[in-house]
DOFIFI-651954 format. One record per residue (C-alpha): residue number from 1; x, y, z. Coordinates in steps of 0.1 Angstrom, whole numbers, plus 5000, padded with zeros to 4 digits. Layout:
N
<resi=NUM | u=X | v=Y | w=Z>
...
This chain:
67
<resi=1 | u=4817 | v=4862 | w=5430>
<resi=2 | u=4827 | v=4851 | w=5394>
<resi=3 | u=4795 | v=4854 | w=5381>
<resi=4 | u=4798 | v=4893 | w=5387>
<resi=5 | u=4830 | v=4904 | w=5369>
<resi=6 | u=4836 | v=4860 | w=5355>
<resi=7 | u=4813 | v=4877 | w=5318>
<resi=8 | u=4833 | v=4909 | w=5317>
<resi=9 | u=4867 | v=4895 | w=5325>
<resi=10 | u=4861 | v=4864 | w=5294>
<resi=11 | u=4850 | v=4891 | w=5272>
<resi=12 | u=4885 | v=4914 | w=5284>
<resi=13 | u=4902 | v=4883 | w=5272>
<resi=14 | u=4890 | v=4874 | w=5238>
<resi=15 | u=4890 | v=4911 | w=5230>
<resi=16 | u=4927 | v=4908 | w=5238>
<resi=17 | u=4931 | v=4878 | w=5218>
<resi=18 | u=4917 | v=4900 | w=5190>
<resi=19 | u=4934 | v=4923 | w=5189>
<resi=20 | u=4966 | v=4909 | w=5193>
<resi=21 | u=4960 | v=4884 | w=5163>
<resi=22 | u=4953 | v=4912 | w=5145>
<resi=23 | u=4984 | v=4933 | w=5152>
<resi=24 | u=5001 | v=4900 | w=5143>
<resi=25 | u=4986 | v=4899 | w=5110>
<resi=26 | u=4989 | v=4943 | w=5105>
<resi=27 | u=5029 | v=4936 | w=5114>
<resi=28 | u=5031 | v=4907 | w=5084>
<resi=29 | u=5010 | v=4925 | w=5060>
<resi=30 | u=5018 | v=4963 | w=5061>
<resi=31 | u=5059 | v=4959 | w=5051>
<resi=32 | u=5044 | v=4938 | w=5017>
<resi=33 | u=5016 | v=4964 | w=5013>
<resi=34 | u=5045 | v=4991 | w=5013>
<resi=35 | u=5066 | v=4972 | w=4991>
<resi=36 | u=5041 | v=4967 | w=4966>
<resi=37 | u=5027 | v=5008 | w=4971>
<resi=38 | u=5065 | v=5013 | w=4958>
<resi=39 | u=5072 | v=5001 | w=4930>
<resi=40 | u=5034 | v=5004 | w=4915>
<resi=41 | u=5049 | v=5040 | w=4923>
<resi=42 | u=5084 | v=5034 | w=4903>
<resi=43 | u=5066 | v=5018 | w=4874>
<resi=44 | u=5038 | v=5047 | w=4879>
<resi=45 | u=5067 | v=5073 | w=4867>
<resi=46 | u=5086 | v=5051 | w=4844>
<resi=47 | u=5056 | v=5055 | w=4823>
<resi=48 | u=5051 | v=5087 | w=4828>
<resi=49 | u=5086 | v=5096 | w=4816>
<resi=50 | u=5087 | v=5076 | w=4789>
<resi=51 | u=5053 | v=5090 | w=4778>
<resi=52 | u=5076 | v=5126 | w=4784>
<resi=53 | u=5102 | v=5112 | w=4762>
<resi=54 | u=5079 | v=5098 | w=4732>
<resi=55 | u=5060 | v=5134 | w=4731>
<resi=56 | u=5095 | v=5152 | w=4730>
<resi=57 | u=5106 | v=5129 | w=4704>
<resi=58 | u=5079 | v=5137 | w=4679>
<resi=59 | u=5078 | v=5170 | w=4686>
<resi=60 | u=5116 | v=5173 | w=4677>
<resi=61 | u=5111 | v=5153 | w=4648>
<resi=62 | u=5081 | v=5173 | w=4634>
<resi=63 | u=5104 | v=5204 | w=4643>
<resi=64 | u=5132 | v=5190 | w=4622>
<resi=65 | u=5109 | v=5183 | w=4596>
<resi=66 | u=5092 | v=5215 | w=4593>
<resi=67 | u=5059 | v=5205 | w=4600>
């Protein structure tokens, strides 16, 4: 009798195994991922608004100047 469902019923296991290792490994690696998604965002718009800021600044200055 367990040669009939014994294949099917191993394979049912290790897929199990599988998958829960890697819902382990999805749970340990996704809140880091997010982290590091975050602040590559922050920094992202830090430059952006300082890029904003130097391009203001020298077109005041060339404003003030005449140019």
């Amino acid at each position: 009798m367990w040669e009939y469902f014994g294949p099917d019923f191993a394979f049912d296991v290790v897929k199990g195994v599988v998958a829960g290792i890697a819902s382990m490994a999805f749970q340990v690696v996704a809140p880091r991922t997010f982290r590091a998604a975050k602040q590559f965002r922050a920094r992202w718009v830090a430059r952006k608004a300082a890029r904003r800021a130097a391009r203001r600044a020298r077109r005041d200055a060339t404003a003030i100047d005449g140019r």
